[in-house]
N, C-alpha and C positions, 0 to 999 in steps of 0.2 A: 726233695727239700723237706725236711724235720724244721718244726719250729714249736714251741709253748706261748698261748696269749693267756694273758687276762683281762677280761672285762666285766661288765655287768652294763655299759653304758648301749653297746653295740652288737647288733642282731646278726651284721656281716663284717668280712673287712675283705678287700679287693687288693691281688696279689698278682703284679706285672711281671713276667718273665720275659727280658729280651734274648734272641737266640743269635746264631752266628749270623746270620742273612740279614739282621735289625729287625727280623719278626717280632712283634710283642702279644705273646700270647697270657690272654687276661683272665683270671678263675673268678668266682665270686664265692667265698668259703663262710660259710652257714656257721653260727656260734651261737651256744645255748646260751639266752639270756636269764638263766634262773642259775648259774652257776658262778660262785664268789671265785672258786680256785682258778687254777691254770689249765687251759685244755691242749690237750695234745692234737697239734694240725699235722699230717703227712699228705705230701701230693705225690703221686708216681706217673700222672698222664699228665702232658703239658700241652693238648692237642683240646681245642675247643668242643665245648660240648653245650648242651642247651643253656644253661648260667655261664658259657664261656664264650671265648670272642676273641679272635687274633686280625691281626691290619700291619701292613707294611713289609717290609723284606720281601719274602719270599712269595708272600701272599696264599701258600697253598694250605697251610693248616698243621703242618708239620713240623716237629723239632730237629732243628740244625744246631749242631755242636757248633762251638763252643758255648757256653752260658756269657752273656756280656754284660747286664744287668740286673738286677732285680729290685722292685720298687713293694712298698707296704704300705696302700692307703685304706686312709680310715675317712669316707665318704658324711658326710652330713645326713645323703638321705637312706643311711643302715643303721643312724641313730634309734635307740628302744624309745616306745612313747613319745610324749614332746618334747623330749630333750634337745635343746638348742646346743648341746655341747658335750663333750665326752673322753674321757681315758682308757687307755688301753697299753698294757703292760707287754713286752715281747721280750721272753728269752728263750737261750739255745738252740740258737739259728744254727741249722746243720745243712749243708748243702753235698750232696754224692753224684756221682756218677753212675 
């Protein structure tokens, strides 16, 4: 999965992958907060790791084809500072095999 954000509001943003089993394997993707442009995000491991987390389906920690989902949130507590509220821009969502 290719994808370009923009922020400056947001430190992280949390990216759901459901798989064929209804596994949802969860990343937590780090974002420089000192940059205005667009940064380029690539994932190629969808398998949990210390800032990652998977529950349901299959329950083992592994990816099963097919892709059935994928979710984009933008968490409250990955807000910069005390910001009670925040935007974040998302293009050229590329999805591979």
């Amino acid at each position: 999965m290719k994808f370009k954000v923009k922020s400056s509001d947001f430190e992280a943003i949390t990216i759901r992958l459901t798989d064929g089993s209804g596994q949802v394997h969860q990343q937590v993707i780090s974002l420089n907060k000192d940059s205005s442009g667009w940064q380029d995000i690539t994932i190629k491991d969808y398998k949990g790791t210390k800032r990652n987390t998977c529950w349901g389906g299959a329950k083992d920690g592994k990816w099963h084809d097919p892709l059935k989902g994928v979710s984009l949130l933008l968490e409250s507590s990955s807000l910069n500072d005390d910001l009670k509220s925040g935007r974040a821009l998302f293009s050229d969502i590329t999805l591979e095999k």
